[in-house]
C-alpha positions in Angstrom: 84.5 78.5 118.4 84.6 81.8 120.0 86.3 84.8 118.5 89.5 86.7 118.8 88.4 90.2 119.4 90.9 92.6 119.8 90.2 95.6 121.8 92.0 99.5 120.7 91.4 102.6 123.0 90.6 105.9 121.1 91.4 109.1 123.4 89.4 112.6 122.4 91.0 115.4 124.0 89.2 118.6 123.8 88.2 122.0 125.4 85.0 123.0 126.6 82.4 123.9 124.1 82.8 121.0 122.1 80.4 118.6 123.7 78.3 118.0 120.2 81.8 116.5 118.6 82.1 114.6 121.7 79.0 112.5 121.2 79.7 112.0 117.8 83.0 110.7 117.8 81.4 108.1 120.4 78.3 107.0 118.1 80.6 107.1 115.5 82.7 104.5 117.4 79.9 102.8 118.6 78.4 102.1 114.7 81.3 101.0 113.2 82.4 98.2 116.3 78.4 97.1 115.6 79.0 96.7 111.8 82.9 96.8 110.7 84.3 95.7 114.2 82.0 92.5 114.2 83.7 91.6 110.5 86.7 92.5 111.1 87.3 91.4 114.6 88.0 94.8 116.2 86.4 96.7 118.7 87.4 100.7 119.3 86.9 101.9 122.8 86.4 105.4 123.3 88.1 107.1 125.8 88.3 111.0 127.6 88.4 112.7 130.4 84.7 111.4 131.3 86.1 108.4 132.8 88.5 110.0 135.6 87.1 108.3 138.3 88.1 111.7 141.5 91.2 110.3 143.6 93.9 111.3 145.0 96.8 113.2 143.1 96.6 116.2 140.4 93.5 115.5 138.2 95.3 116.0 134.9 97.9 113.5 135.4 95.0 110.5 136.2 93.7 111.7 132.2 97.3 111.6 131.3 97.5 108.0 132.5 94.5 107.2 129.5 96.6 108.8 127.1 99.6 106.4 128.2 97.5 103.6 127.4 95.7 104.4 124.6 96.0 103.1 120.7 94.9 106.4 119.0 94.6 110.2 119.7 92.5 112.8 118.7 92.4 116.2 119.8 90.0 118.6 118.5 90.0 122.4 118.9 88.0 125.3 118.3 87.5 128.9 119.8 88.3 127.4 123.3 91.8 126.2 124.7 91.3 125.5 127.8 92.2 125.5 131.6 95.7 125.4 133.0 96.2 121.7 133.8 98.8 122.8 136.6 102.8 122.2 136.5 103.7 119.7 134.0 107.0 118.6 132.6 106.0 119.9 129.1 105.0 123.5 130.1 101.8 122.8 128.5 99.1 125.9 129.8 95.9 123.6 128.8 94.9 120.0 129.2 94.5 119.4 125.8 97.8 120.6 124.9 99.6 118.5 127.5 97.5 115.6 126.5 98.5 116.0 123.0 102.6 116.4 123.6 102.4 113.3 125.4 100.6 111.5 123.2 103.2 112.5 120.3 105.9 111.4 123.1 104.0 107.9 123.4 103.8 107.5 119.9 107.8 107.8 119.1 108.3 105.5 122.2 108.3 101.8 120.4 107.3 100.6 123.7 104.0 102.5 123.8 100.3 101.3 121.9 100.3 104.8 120.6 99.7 104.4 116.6 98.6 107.3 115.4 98.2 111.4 117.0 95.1 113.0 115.1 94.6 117.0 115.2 91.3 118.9 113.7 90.2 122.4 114.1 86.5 123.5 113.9 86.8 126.1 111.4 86.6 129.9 113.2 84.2 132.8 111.7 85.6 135.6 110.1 85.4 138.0 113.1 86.6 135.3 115.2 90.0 135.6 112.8 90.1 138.7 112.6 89.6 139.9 116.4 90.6 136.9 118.0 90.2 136.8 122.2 93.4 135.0 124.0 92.5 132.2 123.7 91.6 131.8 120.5 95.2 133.4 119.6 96.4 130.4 121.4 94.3 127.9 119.3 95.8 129.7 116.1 99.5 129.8 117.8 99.4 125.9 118.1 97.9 125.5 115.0 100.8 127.6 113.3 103.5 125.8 115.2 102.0 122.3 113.8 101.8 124.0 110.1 106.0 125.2 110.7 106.9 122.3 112.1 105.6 120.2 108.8 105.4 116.6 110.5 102.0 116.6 111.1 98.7 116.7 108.9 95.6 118.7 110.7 91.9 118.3 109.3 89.7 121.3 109.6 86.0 121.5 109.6 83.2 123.8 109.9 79.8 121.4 110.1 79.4 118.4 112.4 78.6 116.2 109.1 82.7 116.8 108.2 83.8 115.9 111.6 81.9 112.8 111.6 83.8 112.3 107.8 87.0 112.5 109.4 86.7 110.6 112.4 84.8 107.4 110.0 88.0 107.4 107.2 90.5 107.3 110.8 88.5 104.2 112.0 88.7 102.7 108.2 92.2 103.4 108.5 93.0 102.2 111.7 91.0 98.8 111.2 93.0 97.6 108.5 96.3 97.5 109.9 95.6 98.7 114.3 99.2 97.5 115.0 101.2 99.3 112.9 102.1 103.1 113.5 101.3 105.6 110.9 103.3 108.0 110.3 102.8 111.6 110.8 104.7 113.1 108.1 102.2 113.4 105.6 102.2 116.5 102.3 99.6 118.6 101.3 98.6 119.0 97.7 100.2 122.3 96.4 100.3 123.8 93.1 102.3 126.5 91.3 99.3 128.3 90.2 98.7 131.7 92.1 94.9 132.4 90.8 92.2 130.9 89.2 89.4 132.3 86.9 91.0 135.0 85.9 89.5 134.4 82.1 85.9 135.2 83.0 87.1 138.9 83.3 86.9 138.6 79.6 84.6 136.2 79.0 82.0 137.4 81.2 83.1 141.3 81.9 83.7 140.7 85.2 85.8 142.9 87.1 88.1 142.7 89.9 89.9 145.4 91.9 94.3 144.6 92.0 93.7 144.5 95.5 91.3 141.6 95.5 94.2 139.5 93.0 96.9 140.2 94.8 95.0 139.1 98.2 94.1 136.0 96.4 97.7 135.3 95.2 98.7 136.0 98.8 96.3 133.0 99.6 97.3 130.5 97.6 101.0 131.2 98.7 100.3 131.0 102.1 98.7 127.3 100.7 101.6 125.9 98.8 104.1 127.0 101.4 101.6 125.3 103.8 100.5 128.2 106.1 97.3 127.0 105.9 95.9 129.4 108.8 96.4 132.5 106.9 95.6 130.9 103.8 91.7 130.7 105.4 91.7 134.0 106.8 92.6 136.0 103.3 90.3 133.6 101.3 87.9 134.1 104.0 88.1 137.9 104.6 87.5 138.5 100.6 84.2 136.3 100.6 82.9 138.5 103.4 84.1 142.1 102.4 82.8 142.4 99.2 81.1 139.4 96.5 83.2 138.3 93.5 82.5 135.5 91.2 86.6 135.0 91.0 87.3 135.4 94.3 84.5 133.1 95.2 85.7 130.3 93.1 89.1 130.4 94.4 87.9 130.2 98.0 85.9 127.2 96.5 88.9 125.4 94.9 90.8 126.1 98.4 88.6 124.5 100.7 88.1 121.4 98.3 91.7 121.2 98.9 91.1 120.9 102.5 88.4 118.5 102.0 86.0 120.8 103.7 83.5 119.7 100.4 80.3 121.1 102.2 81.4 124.6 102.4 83.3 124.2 99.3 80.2 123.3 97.6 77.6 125.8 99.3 80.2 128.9 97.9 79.9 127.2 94.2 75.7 127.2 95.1 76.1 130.7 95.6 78.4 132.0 92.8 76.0 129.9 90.3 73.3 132.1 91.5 74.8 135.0 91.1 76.6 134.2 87.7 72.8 133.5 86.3 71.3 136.8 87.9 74.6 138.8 85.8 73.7 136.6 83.1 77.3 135.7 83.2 77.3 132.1 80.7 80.7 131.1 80.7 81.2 131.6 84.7 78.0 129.1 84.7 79.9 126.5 82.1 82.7 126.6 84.4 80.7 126.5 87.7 78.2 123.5 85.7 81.8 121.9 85.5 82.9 122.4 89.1 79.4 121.2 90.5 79.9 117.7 87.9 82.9 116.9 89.2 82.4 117.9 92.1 79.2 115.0 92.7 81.2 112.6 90.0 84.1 112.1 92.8 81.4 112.0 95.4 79.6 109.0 93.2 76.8 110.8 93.0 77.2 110.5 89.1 73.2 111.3 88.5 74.1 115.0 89.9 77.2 114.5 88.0 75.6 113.6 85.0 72.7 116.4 85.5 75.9 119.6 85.2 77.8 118.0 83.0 74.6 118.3 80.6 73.8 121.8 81.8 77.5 122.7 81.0 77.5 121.2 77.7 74.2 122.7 76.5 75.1 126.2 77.4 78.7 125.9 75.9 77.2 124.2 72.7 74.5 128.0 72.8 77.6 130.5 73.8 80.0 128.1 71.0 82.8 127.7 74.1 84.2 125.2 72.2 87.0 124.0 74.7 84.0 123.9 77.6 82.3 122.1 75.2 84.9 119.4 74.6 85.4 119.3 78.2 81.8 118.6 79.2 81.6 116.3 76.8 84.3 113.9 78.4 83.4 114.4 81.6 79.7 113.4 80.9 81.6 110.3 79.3 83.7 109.5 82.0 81.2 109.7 84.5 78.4 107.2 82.6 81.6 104.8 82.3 81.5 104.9 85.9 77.9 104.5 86.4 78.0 101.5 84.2 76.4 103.3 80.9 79.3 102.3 78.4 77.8 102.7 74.9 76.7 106.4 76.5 79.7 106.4 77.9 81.7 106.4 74.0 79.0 108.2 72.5 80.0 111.3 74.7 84.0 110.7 74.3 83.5 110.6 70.6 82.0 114.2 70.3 84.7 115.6 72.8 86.9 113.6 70.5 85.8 115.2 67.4 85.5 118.8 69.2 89.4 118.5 70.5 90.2 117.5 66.7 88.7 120.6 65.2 90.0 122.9 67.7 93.7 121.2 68.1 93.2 120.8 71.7 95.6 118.0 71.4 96.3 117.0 75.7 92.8 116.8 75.8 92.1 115.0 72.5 95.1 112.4 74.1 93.0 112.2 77.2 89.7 111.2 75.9 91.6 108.7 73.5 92.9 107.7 76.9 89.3 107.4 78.6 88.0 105.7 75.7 90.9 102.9 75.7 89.5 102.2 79.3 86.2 101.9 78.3 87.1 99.2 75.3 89.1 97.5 77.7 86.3 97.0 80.4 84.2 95.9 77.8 87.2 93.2 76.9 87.3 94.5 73.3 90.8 94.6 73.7 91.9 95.1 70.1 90.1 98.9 70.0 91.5 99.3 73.4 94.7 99.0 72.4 94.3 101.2 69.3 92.8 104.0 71.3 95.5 103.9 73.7 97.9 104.3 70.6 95.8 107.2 69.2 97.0 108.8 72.7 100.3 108.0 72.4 100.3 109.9 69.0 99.0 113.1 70.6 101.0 113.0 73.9 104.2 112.4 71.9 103.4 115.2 69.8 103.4 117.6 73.0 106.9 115.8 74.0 104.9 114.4 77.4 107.0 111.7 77.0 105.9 109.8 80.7 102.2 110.1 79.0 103.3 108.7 76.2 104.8 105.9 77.4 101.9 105.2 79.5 99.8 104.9 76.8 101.9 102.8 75.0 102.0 100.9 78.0 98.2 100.3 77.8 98.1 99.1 74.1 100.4 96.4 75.1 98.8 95.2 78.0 95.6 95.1 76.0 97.4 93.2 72.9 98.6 90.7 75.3 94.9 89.9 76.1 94.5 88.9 72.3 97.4 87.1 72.2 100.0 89.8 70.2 102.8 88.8 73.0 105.7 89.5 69.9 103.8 93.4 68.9 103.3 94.0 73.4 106.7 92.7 74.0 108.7 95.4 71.6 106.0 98.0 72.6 107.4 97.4 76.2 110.9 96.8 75.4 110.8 100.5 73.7 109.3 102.5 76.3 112.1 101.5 78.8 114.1 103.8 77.1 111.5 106.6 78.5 111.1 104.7 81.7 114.5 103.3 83.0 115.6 107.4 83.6 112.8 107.2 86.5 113.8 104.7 88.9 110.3 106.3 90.6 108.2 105.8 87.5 105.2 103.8 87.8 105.4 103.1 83.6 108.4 100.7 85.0 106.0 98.5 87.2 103.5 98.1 84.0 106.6 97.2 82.3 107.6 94.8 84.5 103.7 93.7 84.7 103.8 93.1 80.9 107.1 91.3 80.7 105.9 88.8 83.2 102.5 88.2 81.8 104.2 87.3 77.9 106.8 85.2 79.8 103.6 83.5 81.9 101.3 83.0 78.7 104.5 81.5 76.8 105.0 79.1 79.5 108.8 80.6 80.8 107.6 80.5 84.6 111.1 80.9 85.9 111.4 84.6 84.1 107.7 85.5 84.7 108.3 84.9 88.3 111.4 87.1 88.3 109.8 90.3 86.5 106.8 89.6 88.7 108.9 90.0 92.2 111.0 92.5 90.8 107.7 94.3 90.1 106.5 93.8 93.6 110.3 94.8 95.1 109.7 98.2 93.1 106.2 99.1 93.6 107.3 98.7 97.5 109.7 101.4 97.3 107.0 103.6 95.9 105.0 103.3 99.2 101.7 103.2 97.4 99.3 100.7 98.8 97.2 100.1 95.6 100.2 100.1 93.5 102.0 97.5 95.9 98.8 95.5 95.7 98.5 95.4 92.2 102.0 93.7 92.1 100.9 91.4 94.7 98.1 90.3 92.8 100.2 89.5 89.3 102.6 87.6 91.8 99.7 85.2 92.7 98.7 84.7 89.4 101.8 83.4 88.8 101.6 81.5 91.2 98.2 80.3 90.5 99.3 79.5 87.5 101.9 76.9 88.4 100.0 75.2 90.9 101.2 76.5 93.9 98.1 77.7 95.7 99.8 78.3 99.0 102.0 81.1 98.1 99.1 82.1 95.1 96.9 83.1 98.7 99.7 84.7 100.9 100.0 86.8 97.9 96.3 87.8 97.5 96.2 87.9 101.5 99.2 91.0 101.5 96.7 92.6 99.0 93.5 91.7 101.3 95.4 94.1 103.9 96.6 96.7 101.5 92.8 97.1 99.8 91.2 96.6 103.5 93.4 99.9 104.4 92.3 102.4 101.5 89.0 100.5 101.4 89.1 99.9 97.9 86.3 97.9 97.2 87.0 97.1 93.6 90.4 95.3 94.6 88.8 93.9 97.9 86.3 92.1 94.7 88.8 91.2 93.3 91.2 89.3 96.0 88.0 87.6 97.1 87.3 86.4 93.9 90.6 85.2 93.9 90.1 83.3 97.2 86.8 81.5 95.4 89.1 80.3 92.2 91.8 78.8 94.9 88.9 77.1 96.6 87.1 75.7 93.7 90.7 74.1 92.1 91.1 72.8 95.6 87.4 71.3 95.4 86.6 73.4 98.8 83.1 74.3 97.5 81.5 76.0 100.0 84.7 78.4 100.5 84.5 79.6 97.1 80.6 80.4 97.4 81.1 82.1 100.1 84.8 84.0 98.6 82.7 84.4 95.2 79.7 86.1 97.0 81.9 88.3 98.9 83.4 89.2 96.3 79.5 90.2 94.2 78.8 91.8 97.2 81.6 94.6 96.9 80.6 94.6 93.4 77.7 95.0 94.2 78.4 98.2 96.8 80.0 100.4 94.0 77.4 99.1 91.1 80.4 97.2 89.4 77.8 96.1 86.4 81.3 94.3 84.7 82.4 92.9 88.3 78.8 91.7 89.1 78.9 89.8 85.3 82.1 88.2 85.8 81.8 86.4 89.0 77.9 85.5 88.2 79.4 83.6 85.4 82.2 82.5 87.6 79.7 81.0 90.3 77.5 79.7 87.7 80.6 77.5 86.8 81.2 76.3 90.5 77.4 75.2 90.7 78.1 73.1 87.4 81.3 71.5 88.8 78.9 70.9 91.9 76.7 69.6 89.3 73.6 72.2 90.3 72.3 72.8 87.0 69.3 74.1 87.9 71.6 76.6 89.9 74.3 77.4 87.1 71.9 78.1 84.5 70.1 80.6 86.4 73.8 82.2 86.9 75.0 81.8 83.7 71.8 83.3 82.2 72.2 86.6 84.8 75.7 86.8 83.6 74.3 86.9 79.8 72.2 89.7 80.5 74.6 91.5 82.2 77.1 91.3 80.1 74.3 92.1 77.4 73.3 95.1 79.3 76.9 96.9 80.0 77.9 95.7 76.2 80.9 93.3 77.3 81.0 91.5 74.0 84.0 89.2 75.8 82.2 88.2 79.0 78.9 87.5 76.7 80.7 84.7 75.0 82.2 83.3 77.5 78.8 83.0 79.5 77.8 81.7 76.4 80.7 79.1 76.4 79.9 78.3 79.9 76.2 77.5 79.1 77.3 75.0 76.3 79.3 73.6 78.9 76.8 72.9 81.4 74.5 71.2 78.3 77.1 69.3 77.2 77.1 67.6 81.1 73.7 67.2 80.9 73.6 65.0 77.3 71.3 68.1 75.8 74.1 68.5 72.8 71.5 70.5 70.5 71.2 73.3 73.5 75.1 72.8 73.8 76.0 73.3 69.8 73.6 76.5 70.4 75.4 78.0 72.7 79.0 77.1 71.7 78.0 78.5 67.9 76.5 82.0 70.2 80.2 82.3 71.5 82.5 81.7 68.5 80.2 84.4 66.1 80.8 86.8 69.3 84.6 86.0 69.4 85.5 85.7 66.4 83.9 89.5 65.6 85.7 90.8 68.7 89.1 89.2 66.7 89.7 87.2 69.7 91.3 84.2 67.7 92.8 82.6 71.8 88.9 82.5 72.3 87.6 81.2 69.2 90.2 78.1 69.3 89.0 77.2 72.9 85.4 77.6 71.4 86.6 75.2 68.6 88.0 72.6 70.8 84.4 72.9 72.8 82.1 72.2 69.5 84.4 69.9 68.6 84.1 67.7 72.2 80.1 68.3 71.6 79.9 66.4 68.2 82.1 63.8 69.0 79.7 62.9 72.5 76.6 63.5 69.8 79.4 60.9 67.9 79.4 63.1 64.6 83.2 62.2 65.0 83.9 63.1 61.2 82.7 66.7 61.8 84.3 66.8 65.4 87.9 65.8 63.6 87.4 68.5 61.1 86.9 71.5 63.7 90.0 70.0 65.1 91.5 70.4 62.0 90.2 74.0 61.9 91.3 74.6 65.2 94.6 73.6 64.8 95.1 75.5 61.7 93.6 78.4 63.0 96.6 78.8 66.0 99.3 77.8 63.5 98.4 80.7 61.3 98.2 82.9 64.0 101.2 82.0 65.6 99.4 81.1 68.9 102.1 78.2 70.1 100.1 77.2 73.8 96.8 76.9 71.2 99.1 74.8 68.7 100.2 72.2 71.5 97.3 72.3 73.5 94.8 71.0 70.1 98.0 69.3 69.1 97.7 66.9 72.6 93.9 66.4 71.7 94.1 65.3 68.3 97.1 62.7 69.9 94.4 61.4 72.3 91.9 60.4 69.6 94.7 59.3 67.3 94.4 61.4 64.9 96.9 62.8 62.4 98.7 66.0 62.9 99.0 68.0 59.6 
């Protein structure tokens, strides 16, 4: 069956001089249709003034015709503007600049394909700002009037490797929703701070004329009142005049701001050399800390891990103690991300212990925070939950009363997952009082989240259903896509939950489009493994394989060692219901070592449970009693009484097929007493119904 390709024309308007940009914006095109388009369905077209075919009638208004039809604009400028494209009805005195006013004209008009009007500048030298020709004063002109007119968001670059950036996130963008127009009104990031670094005076004896911090304050208030154009030229003009550590770091900070990273991190290259020639330590610390986070939000968490080291070691030497703490949870946040929980603690509980000592209490709350996160990948949800309490403590303490509700917030959600729905339901009922003042607050969605998830686990479908939607009607207002798809996905649980598998995939489908759009990989896992669970319930086999190793291959992508453990278990349970042993043992046995390898005490039992499983099908009861004994030790040390019940119920379906049916009735026995005592009523009924079917009495 052939496929439904839709077609989207991309326009590039630009001056002369820009013929490099040109070609790249093409390949760049041209790779994605090859790889994303074919997946996706979509194919860009790039468009320009290349393809005005001579005729009769004023050149400019044949290119103007392209524009008309086109699905995207981008217009890129530099030290050029341009010829005059002759009279127009917008007194435009270039091409490009006619091209772009009509394409903002096509994109209000409903009528038009227009969906989105792009602008990026190639970053000017410093004697090209200073001593600008005409035309370059034009080029700044337009690029002022875009800055005071505040509907539109411009990218700037200086290296062809950040124009290609900028044009490949567009195409990401545009491919996940191409009919929809997005709008232009977007914010910069702005901050009340006027100067940075002003502490290594002291630190490090470094000096800095009044001139030089006032030029810098001047800079960062032509940023946050979003003159970005004069912003460059100040920050620029004080890198060139005369070299300063300070002033360096600021003109660092302000270009990370304007995602121009490359430059950003070339000036950090240069201020580390120089700090180590003045034998300057605590500008290194601080520049070791710039340069780890720096690679930690690029992912490239070896580099990451490689300064946060160097900026611990030299704090640890100099006794910086709050640099030290600092390095220390940064090195810890960045192995959680690379997979290397246990390192991952190790390094949270010396930044832990630093923050104590010192009374750096935000910090000590946010590495109580980090370390919650950790436990809770690793499903040890108890600890979780008591780490995310120990934050609480510390952020209540400083009166951050949204911080502390979060946290609070947290501990519930994790004492849900051990079955404390009474202790997470008052947690959440008492941080409403915190929350319900902020109709904008995100600590209201978790709210909801939790309210519907007790109400879900204690069978009231009809109220989890309405906190769920009210979630979903609230996190819409909010216009964040990952928030919004969040909610979407508790909706489908729901959903999944009672059966209805229909409304359980719209659901995850309006997330499919929300992740697709920010291309967050770790939810796009996520919805596909969704897909594969409503395809193995509705026996589709070879659907879910396919959904399940979708879903390991995004995994996969961001080295998701937790993700890649889950749904290796989770396909190793499809081959068994497909009755490929051979196939689900090899699974199951990946997800064991996994789960061995990242520490994820939960996911190990269950693997566990899942291998019993499969020997139980195949009549090998002594492999099965193995297993099933593997997983309740593991549970049962985790506290996970939900876990150890279902493992009870398991052993005791393995003796009674090995037809030890007295030891099989006393497990039930156990098991039954087991959720009483805990207060675990869906555990109660559900070994209650068992012991019915084998007639059995019910102490």
């Amino acid at each position: 069956m052939a496929k439904d390709i839709k077609g989207f024309n991309v326009f590039i308007a630009s001056p002369s001089g820009l013929d490099k940009e040109r070609e790249v914006f093409r390949k760049c095109l041209q790779e994605f249709n090859s790889i994303e388009g074919i997946r996706k369905n979509i194919i860009f077209n790039p468009d320009g003034w290349e393809r005005t075919l001579g005729g009769i009638g004023r050149p400019q208004s044949i290119i103007n015709q392209q524009v008309i039809e086109s699905d995207f604009f981008v217009v890129v400028l530099h030290n050029k503007w341009g010829s005059h494209p002759g009279n127009n009805r917008f007194n435009a005195t270039s091409g490009s600049e006619e091209e772009y006013l009509l394409a903002l004209e096509c994109f209000h008009d409903l009528d038009k394909p227009m969906k989105q009007v792009v602008v990026v500048f190639k970053s000017l030298s410093l004697n090209e700002q200073e001593n600008p020709d005409e035309e370059i004063k034009k080029v700044l002109n337009f690029r002022q009037s875009i800055e005071k007119g505040k509907n539109l968001l411009y990218h700037t670059f200086s290296n062809i490797q950040d124009f290609e950036k900028i044009i490949r996130e567009h195409l990401i963008d545009w491919s996940s929703n191409p009919n929809q127009k997005i709008q232009l009104n977007e914010s910069t990031e702005t901050t009340s701070d006027l100067i940075y670094y002003l502490d290594l005076i002291e630190k490090d004896s470094l000096s800095i004329s009044k001139e030089e911090i006032r030029k810098v304050e001047k800079g960062w208030e032509y940023y946050n009142n979003g003159n970005l154009t004069k912003a460059e030229l100040v920050f620029s003009s004080l890198q060139f005049k005369n070299y300063n550590i300070i002033t360096s770091l600021n003109h660092s900070k302000f270009l990370r701001r304007l995602k121009r990273d490359t430059e950003s991190l070339n000036l950090l290259n240069e201020a580390e050399i120089v700090a180590s020639q003045l034998e300057a330590d605590f500008s290194l610390v601080i520049i070791y800390n710039l340069k780890g986070k720096y690679y930690y939000e690029q992912r490239d968490y070896l580099e990451g891990i490689k300064y946060f080291t160097l900026s611990i070691k030299l704090s640890t030497l100099r006794d910086f103690s709050f640099e030290m703490a600092y390095g220390h949870k940064m090195l810890g946040i960045v192995q959680y991300s690379s997979n290397q929980f246990k390192l991952g603690l190790e390094s949270l509980e010396k930044a832990i212990s630093i923050n104590s000592q010192n009374n750096f209490t935000y910090e000590l709350a946010k590495c109580h925070e980090w370390t919650g996160t950790i436990l809770a990948a690793q499903c040890k949800f108890q600890k979780a939950a008591d780490s995310y309490i120990e934050a609480s403590s510390s952020y209540k303490e400083l009166n951050k009363l949204q911080d502390y509700s979060n946290s609070k917030l947290k501990a519930a959600r994790n004492l849900i997952y051990v079955g404390k729905l009474d202790e997470a339901w008052t947690i959440t009922d008492n941080s409403l009082e915190i929350d319900s003042l902020d109709e904008e607050s995100e600590n209201l969605l978790i709210s909801l989240s939790n309210f519907g998830r007790i109400c879900l686990l204690n069978s009231d479908y009809k109220t989890a259903f309405e906190y769920f939607s009210k979630a979903v009607t609230r996190a819409k207002g909010l216009n964040n896509d990952k928030i919004i798809a969040s909610a979407l996905l508790d909706l489908a649980q729901y959903h999944f939950q009672i059966q209805d598998y229909d409304n359980c995939r719209k659901n995850n489908e309006e997330a499919l489009k929300l992740y697709s759009k920010s291309q967050d990989k770790k939810g796009l896992a996520a919805v596909f493994g969704n897909f594969g669970n409503i395809d193995v319930t509705n026996n589709d086999f070879d659907s879910a394989i396919k959904n399940l190793s979708k879903s390991l291959e995004y995994y996969s992508e961001i080295n998701n060692d937790l993700g890649l453990a889950n749904q290796t278990g989770n396909i190793g349970v499809l081959f068994i219901k497909m009755g490929k042993y051979i196939e689900a043992e090899n699974m199951l046995k990946q997800s064991i070592h996994l789960n061995s390898y990242i520490d994820n005490l939960s996911g190990l039992a269950n693997a566990h449970g899942n291998l019993a499983s499969l020997f139980l099908d195949k009549g090998d009861y002594e492999k099965a009693e193995t297993e099933i004994q593997k997983s309740i030790e593991i549970e049962t040390s985790l506290g996970n009484i939900s876990g150890a019940i279902g493992d009870f119920i398991l052993l005791s379906d393995i003796k009674a097929k090995s037809l030890n049916f007295i030891e099989s009735n006393k497990i039930l026995n156990k098991a039954l007493q087991l959720a009483k005592n805990s207060g675990l009523v869906f555990w109660e009924e559900k070994v209650s119904n068992k012991m019915r079917k084998r007639n059995l009495e019910i102490p």
